[in-house]
N, C-alpha and C positions, 0 to 999 in steps of 0.2 A: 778377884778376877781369875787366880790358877785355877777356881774349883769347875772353870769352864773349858778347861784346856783338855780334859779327855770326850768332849763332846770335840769340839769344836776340831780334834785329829780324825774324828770319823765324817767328816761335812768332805765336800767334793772340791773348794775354798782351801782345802790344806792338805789334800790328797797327799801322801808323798813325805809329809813334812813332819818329824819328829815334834813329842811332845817339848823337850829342851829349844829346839827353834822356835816353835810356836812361841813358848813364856820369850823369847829373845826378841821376837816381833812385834808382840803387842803394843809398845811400845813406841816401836818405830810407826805404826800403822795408826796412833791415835787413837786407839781403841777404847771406848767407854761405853756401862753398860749402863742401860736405861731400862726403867719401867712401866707398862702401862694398864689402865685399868679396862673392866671391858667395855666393850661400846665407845673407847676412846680413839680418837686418829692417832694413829705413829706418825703418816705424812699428808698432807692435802692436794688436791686437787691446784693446782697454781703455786704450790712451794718451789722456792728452788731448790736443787738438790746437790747436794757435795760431797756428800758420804753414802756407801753402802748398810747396809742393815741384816744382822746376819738374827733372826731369832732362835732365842737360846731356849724360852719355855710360852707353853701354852700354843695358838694356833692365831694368828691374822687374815684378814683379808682382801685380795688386789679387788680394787674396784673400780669402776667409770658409772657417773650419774649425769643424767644430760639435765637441760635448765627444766624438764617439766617435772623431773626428779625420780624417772625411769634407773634403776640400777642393774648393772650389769658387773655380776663375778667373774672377772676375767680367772683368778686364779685363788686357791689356797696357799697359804705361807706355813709350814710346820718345823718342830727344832731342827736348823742346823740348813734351812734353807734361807738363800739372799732375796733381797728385793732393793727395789729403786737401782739397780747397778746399771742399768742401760742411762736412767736420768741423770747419772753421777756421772758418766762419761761423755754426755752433752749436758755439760753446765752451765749452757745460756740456754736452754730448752727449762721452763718451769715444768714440773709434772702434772702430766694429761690424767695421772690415775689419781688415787688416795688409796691408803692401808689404811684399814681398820681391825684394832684387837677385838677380837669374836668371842675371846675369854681374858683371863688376866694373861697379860705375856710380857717376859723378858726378853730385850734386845739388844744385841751387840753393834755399834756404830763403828765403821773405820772411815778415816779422812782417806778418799777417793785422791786428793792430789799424791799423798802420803803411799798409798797401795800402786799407785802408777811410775811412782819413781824410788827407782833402788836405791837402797842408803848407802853412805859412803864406802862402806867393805864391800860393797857390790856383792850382797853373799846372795850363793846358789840359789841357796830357797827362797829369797825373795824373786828369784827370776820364775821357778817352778810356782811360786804364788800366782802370780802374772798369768802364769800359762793356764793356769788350772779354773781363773776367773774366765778367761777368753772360752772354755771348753761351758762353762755355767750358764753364759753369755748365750752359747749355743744352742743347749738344752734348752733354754727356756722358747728361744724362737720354735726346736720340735715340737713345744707344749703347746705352746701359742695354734699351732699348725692342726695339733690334733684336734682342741678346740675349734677351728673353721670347719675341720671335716663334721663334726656336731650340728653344728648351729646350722650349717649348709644343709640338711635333709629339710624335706620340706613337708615334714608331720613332724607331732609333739611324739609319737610312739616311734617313728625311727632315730632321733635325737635321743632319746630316753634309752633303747636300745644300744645304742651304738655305743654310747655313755657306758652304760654295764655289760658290756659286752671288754670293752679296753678294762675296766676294773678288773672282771672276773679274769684277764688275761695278765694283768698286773700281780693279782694276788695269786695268779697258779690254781686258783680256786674256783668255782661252782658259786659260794657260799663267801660273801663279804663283807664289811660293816665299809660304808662311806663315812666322810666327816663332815658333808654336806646337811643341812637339815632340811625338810622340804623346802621354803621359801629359798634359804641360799643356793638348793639344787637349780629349782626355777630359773632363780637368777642366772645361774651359770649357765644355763642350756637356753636363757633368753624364751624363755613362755611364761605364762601365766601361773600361779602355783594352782589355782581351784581346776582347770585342764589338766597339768601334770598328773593331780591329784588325782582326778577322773580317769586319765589311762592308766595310770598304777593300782587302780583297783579293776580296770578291764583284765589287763595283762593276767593278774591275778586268778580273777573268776575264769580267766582262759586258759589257767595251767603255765603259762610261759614263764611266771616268777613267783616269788614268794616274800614278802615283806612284808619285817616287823620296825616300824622306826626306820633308823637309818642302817639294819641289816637286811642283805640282800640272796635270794639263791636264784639261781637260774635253774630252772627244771627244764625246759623243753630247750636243748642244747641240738 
């Protein structure tokens, strides 16, 4: 488990906190590391949840399927970011999403009751741990947000747009690689893939972008 402790000082999760603390907590926080293959659940749909999940390698992903088996990406999970932490902190709520590894991925579990209450020394950094979840907690409702502003236009090419437009503004770039593939794009932006598909070669023929796979340019800026 140390060989994860200079990852796991650069995550938002331990902001603050020394690598010597960090090996000090483990410990306290329950922490074990799990493996999964791809295409496999980390969590289901109806599980209950008690622990957070921090992944260490490879990429997952948050999702919602309704009974007719319609899927919807709410999000991506990559190293050193959390999931399930809102359903660990209501523990009598089963979760409404599922994780799925989208490649092979390692993942770090912490006992939720364990991360919510400070150990006996009452020491610092488990207080600054606390604080630095509740700011993660945060982030993810921004994410969640940016996401409605997506899905809320009402064309597949102003969704698509707006999508690479926050990327290209993400990466400081013109010129990007997503980690979305077309169907998980779809999913995420909630359309059709064979539509997507169809404006991303309009877009194209029109000069406004350039795509090869999942790399991206914006030309008409």
């Amino acid at each position: 488990m140390k060989q994860y402790i200079p990852l796991l000082k650069n995550t938002n999760m331990f902001h603050g906190i020394t690598e010597t603390e960090i090996a000090s907590m483990l410990g306290c926080l329950g922490a074990r590391v799990v493996s999964y293959k791809k295409n496999e659940y980390i969590l289901r749909h109806g599980d209950s949840v008690h622990s957070i999940g921090m992944v260490l390698s490879g990429i997952a992903l948050i999702e919602q399927e309704d009974v007719w088996g319609n899927r919807n990406i709410i999000s991506e999970i990559t190293p050193g970011i959390l999931y399930a932490e809102s359903y660990a902190c209501l523990s009598q709520m089963p979760a409404e999403i599922s994780v799925l590894a989208s490649e092979d991925t390692m993942v770090m579990q912490f006992d939720m009751q364990r991360v919510l209450t400070t150990c006996s020394s009452s020491c610092h950094f488990h207080n600054r741990l606390i604080q630095n979840l509740l700011g993660t907690i945060a982030r993810k409702n921004v994410q969640l947000t940016k996401k409605m502003e997506y899905i809320s236009k009402k064309t597949i090419r102003e969704k698509l747009l707006a999508y690479l437009s926050t990327e290209s503004l993400k990466n400081n770039s013109a010129s990007f690689k997503i980690s979305f593939n077309r169907q998980e794009l779809a999913d995420y932006l909630c359309v059709d893939r064979s539509a997507l598909s169809n404006e991303i070669s309009k877009l194209q023929k029109e000069g406004v972008i350039a795509c090869q796979k999942c790399q991206f340019t914006i030309l008409n800026q």
